[in-house]
RONU-458299 format. One line per 2 residues: number of its first residue (from 0); for each residue x, z, y of N, C-alpha, C, O. Coordinates in Angstrom, 1 decimal. Layout:
# residues N
NUM> X,Z,Y,X,Z,Y,X,Z,Y,X,Z,Y  ...
***
This chain:
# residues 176
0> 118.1,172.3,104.5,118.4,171.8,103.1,117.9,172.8,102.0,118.1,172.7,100.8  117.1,173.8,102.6,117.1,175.0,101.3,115.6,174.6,101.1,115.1,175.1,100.1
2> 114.9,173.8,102.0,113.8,174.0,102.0,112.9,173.3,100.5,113.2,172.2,100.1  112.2,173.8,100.0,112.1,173.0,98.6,109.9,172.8,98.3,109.3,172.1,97.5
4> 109.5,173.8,99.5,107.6,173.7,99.5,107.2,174.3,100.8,107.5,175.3,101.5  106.4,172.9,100.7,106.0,173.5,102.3,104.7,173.4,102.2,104.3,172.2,102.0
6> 103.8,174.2,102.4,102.2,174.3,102.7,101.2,174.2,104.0,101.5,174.4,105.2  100.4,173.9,103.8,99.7,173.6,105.0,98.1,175.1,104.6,97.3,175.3,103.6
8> 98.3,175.6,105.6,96.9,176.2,105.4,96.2,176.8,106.3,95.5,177.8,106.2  96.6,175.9,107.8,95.4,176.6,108.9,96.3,176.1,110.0,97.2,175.2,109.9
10> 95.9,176.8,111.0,94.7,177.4,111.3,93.6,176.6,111.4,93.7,175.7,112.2  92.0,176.9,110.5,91.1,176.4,110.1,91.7,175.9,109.2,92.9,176.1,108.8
12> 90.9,175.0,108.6,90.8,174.2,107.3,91.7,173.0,107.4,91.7,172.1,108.2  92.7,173.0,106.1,93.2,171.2,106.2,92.8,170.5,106.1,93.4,169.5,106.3
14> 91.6,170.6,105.6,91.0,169.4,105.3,90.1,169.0,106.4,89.6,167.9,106.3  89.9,169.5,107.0,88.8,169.8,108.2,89.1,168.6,109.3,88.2,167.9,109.7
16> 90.4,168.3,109.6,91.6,167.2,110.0,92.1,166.8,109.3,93.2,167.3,109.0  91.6,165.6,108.6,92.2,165.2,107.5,93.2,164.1,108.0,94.3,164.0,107.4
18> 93.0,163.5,108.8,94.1,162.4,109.7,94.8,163.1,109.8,95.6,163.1,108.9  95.1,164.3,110.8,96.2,165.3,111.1,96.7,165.3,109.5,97.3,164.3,109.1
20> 96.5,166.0,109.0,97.0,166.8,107.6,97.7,165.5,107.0,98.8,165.5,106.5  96.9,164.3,107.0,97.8,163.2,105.7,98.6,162.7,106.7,99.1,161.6,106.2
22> 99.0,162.8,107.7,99.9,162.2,108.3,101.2,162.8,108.7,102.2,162.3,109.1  101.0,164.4,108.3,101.6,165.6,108.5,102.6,165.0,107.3,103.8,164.6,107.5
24> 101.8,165.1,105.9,101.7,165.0,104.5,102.9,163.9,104.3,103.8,163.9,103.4  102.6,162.7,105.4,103.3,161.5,105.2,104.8,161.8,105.6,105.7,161.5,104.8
26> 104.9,162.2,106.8,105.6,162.5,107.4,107.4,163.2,107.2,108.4,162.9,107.8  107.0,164.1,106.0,107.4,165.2,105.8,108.0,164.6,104.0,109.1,164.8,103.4
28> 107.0,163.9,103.8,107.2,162.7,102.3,108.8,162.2,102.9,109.8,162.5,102.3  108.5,161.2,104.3,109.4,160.5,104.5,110.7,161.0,104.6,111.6,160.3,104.2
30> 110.8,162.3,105.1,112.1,163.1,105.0,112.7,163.6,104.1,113.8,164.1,103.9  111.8,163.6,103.5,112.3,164.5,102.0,111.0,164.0,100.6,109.9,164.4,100.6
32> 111.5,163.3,99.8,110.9,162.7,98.6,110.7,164.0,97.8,109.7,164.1,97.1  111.8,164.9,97.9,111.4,165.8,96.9,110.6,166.9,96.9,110.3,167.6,95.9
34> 110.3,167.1,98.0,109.4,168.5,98.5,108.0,168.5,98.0,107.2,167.6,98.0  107.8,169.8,97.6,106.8,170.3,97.1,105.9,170.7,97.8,106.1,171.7,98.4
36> 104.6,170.0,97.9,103.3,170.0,98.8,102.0,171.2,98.3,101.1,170.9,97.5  102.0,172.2,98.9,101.2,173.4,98.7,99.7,173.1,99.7,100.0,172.4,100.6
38> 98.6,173.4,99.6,97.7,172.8,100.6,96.6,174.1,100.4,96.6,174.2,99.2  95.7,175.0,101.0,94.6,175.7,100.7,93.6,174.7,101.8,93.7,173.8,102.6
40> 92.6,175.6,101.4,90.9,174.9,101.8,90.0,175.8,101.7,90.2,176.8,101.0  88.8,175.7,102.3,87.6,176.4,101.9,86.9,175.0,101.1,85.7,174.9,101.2
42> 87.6,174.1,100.4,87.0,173.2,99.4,85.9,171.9,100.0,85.8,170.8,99.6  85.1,172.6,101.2,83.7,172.2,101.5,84.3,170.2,101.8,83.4,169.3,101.6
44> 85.3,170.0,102.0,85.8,168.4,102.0,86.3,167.5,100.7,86.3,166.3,100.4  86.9,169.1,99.9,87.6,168.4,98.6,87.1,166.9,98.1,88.0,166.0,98.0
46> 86.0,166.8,97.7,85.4,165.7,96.9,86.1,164.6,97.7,87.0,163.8,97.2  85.6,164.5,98.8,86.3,163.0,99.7,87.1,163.1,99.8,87.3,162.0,100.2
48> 88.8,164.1,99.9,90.0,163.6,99.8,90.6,164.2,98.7,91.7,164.5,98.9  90.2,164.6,97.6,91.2,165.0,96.2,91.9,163.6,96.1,93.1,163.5,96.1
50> 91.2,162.6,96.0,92.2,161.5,95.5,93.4,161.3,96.6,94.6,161.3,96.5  92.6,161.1,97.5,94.2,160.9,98.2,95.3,162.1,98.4,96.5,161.8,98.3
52> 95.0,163.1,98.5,95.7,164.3,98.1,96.8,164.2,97.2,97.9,164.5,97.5  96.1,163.9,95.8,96.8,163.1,94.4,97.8,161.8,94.8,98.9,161.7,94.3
54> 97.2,160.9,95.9,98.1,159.8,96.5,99.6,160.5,97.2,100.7,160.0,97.0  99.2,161.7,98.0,99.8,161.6,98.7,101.0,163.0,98.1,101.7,163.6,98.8
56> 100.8,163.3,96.9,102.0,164.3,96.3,101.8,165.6,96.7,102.7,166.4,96.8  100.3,165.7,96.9,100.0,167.8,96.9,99.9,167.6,94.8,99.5,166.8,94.0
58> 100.5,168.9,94.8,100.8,169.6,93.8,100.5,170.6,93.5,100.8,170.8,92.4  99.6,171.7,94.2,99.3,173.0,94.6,98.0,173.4,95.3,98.1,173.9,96.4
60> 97.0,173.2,94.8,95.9,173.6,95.8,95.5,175.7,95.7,95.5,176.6,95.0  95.3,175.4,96.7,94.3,176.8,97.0,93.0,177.0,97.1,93.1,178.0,97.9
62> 91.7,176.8,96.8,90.8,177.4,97.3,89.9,178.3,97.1,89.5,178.6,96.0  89.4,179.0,98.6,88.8,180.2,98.6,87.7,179.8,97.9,87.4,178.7,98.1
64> 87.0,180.4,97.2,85.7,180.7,96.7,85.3,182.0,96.1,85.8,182.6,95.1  84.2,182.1,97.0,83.8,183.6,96.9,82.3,183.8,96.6,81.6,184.8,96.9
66> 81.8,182.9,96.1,80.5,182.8,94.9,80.6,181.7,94.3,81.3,180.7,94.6  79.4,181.8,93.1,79.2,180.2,92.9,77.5,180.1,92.2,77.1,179.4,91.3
68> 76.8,181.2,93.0,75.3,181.5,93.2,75.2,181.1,94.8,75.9,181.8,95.6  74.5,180.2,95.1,73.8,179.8,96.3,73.3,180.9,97.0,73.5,180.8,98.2
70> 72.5,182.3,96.4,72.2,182.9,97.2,73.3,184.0,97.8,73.6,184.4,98.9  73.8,184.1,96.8,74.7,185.3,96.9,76.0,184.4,97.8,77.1,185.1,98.0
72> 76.0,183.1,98.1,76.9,182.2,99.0,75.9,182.5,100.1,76.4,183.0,101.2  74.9,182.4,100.0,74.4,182.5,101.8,74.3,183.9,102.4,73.8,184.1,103.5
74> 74.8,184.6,101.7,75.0,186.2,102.4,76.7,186.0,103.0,77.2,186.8,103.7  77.5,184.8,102.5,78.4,185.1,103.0,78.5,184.3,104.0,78.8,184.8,105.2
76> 78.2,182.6,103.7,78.5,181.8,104.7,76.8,181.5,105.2,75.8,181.4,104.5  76.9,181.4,106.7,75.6,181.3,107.5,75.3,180.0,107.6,74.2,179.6,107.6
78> 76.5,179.0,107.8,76.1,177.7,107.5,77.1,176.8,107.5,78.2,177.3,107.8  77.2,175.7,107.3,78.4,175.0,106.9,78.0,173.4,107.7,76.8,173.2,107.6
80> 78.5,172.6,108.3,78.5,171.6,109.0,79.3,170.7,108.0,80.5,170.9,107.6  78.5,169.8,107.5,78.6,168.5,106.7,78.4,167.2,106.8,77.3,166.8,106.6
82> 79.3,166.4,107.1,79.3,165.0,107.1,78.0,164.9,108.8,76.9,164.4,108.9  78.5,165.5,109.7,77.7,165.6,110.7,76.5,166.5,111.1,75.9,166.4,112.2
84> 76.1,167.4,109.8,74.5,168.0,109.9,75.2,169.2,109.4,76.3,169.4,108.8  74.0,169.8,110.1,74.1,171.4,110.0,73.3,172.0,109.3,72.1,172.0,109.6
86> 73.9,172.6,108.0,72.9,173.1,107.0,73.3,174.6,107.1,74.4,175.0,107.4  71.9,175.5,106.6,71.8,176.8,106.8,71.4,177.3,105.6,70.6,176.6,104.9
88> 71.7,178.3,105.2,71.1,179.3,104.0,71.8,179.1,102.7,73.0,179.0,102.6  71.0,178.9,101.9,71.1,179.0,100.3,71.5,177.0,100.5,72.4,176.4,99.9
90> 70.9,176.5,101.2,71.5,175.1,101.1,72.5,174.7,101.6,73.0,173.6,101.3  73.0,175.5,102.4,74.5,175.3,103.1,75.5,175.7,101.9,76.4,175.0,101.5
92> 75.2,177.0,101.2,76.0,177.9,100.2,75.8,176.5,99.0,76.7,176.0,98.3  74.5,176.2,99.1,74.9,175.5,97.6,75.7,173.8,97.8,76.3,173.2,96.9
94> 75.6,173.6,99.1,76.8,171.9,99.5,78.2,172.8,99.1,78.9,172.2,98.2  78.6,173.9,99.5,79.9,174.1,99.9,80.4,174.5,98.2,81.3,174.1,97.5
96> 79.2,175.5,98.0,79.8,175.8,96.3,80.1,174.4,95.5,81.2,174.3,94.8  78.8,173.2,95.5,78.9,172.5,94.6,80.1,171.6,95.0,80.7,170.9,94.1
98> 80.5,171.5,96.5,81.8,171.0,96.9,83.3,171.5,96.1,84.3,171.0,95.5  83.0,172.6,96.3,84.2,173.3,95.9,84.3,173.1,94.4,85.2,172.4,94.1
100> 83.6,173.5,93.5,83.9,173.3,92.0,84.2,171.8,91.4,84.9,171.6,90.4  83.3,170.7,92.3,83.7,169.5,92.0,85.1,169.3,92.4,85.9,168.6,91.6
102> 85.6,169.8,93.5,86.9,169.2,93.6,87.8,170.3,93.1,88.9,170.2,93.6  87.8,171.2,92.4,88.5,172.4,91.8,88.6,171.2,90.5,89.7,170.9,90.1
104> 87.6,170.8,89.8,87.8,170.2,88.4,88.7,168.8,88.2,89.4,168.4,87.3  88.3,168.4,89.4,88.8,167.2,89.7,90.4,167.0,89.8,91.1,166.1,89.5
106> 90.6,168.3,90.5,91.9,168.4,91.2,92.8,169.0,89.1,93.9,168.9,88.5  91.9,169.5,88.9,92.9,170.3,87.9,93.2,169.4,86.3,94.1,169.4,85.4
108> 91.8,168.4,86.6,92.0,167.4,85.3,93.1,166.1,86.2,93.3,165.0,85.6  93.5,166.2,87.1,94.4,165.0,87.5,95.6,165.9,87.4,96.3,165.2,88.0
110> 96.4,167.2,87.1,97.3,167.9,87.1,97.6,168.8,88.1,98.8,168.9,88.3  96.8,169.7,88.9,97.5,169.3,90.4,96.9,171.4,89.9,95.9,171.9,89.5
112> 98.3,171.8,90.2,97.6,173.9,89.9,97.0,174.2,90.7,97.5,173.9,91.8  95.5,174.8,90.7,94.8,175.0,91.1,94.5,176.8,91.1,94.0,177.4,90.2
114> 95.0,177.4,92.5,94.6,178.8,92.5,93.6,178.9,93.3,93.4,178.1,94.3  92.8,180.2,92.9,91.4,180.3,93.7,91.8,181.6,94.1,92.5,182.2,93.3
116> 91.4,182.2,95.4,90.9,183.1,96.1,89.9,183.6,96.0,89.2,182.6,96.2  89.1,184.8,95.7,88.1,185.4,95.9,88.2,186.8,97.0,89.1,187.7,97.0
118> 87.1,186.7,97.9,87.5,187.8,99.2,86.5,188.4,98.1,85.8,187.9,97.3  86.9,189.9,98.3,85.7,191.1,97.2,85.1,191.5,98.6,85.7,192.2,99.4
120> 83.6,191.1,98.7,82.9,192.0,100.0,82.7,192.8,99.3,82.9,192.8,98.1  82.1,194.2,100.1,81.7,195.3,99.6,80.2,194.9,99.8,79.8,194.2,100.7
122> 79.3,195.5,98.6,77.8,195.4,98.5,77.3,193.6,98.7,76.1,193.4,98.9  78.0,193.0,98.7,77.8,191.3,98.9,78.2,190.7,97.5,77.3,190.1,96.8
124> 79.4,190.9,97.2,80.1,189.5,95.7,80.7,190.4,94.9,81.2,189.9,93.8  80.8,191.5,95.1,81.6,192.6,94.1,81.0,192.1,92.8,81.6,191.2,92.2
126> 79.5,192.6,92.3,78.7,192.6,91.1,79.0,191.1,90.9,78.7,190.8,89.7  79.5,189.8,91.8,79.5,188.6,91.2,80.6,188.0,90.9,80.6,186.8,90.5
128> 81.8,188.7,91.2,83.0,187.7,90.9,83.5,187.5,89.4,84.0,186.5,89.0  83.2,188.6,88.6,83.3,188.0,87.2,82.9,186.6,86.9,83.5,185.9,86.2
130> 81.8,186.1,87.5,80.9,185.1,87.4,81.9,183.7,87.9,82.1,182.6,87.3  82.4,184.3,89.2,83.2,183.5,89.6,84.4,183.3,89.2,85.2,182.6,89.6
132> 84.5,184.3,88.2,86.5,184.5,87.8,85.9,183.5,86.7,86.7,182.6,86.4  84.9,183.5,86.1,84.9,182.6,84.8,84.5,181.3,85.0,84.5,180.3,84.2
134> 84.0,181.4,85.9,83.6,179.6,86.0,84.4,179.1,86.6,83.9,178.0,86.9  85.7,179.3,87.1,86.9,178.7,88.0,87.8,178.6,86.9,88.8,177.9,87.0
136> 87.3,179.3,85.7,88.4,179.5,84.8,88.1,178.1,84.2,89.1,177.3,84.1  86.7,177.8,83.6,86.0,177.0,82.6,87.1,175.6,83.5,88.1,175.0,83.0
138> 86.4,175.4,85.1,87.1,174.3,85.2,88.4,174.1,85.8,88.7,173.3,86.6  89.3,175.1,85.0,90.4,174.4,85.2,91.4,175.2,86.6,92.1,174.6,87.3
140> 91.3,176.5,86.7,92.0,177.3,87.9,93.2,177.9,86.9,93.0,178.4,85.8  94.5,177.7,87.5,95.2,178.5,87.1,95.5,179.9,87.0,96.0,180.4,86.0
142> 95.1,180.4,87.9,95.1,181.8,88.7,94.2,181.9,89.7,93.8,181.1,90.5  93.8,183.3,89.4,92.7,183.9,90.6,93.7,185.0,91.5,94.6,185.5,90.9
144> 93.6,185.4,92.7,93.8,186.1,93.2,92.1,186.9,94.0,91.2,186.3,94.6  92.0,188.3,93.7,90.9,188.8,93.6,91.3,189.6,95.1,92.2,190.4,94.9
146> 90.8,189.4,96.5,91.7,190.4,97.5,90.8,190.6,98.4,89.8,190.0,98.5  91.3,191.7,99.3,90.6,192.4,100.5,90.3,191.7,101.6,91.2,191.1,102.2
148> 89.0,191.6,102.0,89.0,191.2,103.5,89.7,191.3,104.4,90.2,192.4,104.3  90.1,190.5,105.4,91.1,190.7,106.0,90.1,190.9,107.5,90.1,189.9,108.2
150> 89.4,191.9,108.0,88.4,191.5,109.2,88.7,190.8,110.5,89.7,191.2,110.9  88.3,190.0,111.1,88.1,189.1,112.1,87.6,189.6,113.5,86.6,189.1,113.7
152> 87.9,190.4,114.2,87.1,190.5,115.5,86.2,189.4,115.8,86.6,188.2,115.9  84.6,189.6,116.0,83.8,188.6,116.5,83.3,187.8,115.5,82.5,186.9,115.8
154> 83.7,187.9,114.1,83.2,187.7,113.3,82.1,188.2,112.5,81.6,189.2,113.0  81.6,187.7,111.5,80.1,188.1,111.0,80.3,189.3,110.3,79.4,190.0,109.9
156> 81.7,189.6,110.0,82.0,190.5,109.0,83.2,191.3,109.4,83.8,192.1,108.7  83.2,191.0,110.6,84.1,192.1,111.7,84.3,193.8,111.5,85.4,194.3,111.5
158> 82.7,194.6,111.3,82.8,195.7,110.6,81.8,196.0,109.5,80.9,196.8,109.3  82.3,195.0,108.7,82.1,195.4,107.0,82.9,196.7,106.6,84.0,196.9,107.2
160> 82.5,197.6,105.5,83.5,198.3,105.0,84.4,197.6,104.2,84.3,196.4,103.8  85.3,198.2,104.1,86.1,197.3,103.1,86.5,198.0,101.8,86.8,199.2,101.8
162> 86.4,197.1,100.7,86.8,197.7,99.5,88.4,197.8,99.3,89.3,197.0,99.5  88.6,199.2,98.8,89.3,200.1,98.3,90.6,199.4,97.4,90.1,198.9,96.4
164> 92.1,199.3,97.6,93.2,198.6,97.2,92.7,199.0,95.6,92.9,198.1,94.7  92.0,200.4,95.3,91.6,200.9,93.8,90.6,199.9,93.2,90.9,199.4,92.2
166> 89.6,199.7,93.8,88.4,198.7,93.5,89.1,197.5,93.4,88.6,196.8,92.6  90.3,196.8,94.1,90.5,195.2,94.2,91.6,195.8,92.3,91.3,195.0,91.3
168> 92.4,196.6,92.0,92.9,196.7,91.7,91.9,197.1,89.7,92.3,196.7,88.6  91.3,197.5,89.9,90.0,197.5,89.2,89.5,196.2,88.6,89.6,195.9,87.4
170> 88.7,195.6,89.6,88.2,194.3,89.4,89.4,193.1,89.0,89.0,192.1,88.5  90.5,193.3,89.3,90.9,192.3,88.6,91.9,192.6,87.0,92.7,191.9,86.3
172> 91.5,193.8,86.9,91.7,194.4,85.3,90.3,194.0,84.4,90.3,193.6,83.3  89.2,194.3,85.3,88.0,193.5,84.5,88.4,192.2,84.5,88.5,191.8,83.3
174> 88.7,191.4,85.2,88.7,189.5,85.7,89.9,189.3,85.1,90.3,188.2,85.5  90.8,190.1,84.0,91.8,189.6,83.4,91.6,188.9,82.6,92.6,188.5,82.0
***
C-alpha cells in the first residue's frame, strides 16, 4: 500500500524488450491506476516506443547520454545493433545519439520529466559534456546528473581510470 513509483531500468535496456516492459507496464496499471511509472534507457529505441510509453503512463524517463558528437560517441560505444544490423564507429554513435535526442524532445514536449545521465570518462567526454549538458538542456531535460563510471569486469572500460568525486563535483558547478 505504500508503494507510490515503480521503475524499470535493467538489467540491460527496457526498451530492448519492449513486449516484456509494456506488458510489465500493463500489468502493474491494472493493480494500481495510480502508480507512478519511472523507466531509464540508453534511448537507442526511444523513437519507436515514446508514443506508447505516453499510452501507457511512464511519467519519468531517464536517459544515459554521454555525447552528442558522433566521434567522440564512437570512442565510447563500439557499436550499436539496430533494427537487425550492426553498425560500427562514428555511424553507430551517430544512429544512437540522433536516437536519443529525438526521443529526449519528443518525450519532454508531450510532458513526460526527462533526466539525462552523463558517465564523465576520463580523457574520452570530460572536454565534452558541457556540450551535452546544453543541448539536453535546449531540448527539454529537466535535470542532468553528471557521475562516475561505475567499471564492469570484461568490459571495454573495465580499467579506465576513473575521474575524481572532485572532478564530477567540479564539472557539474561548470554544467550548472
Amino acid at each position: 500500500p505504500n508503494l507510490k513509483v515503480v521503475g524499470i531500468a535493467g538489467p540491460g535496456d527496457s526498451l530492448a524488450d519492449f513486449a516484456t516492459t509494456e506488458q510489465t507496464l500493463h500489468l502493474i496499471r491494472e493493480a494500481d491506476p495510480a502508480i507512478t511509472f519511472c523507466l531509464s534507457t540508453n534511448g537507442l529505441m526511444l523513437p519507436l516506443y515514446a508514443e506508447k510509453l505516453l499510452d501507457l503512463g511512464v511519467t519519468h524517463v531517464t536517459i544515459t547520454i554521454n555525447a552528442v558528437d558522433p566521434v567522440i560517441g564512437a570512442k565510447i560505444y563500439q557499436y550499436v545493433d539496430y533494427m537487425g544490423i550492426r553498425y560500427e564507429g562514428e555511424a553507430a554513435a551517430g544512429i544512437l545519439l540522433g536516437n536519443q535526442l529525438t526521443g529526449l524532445r519528443y518525450l519532454s514536449e508531450h510532458g513526460v520529466v526527462c533526466k539525462v545521465n552523463v558517465v564523465m570518462l576520463k580523457g574520452v567526454n570530460e572536454e565534452h559534456i558541457e556540450a551535452v549538458v546544453k543541448k539536453v538542456k535546449e531540448l527539454g531535460a529537466s535535470i542532468t546528473n553528471i557521475m562516475q563510471l561505475i567499471p564492469v569486469s570484461g568490459s571495454a572500460f573495465a580499467d579506465m581510470p576513473l575521474v575524481s568525486q572532485k572532478e564530477i563535483m567540479a564539472m557539474r558547478a561548470k554544467c550548472g
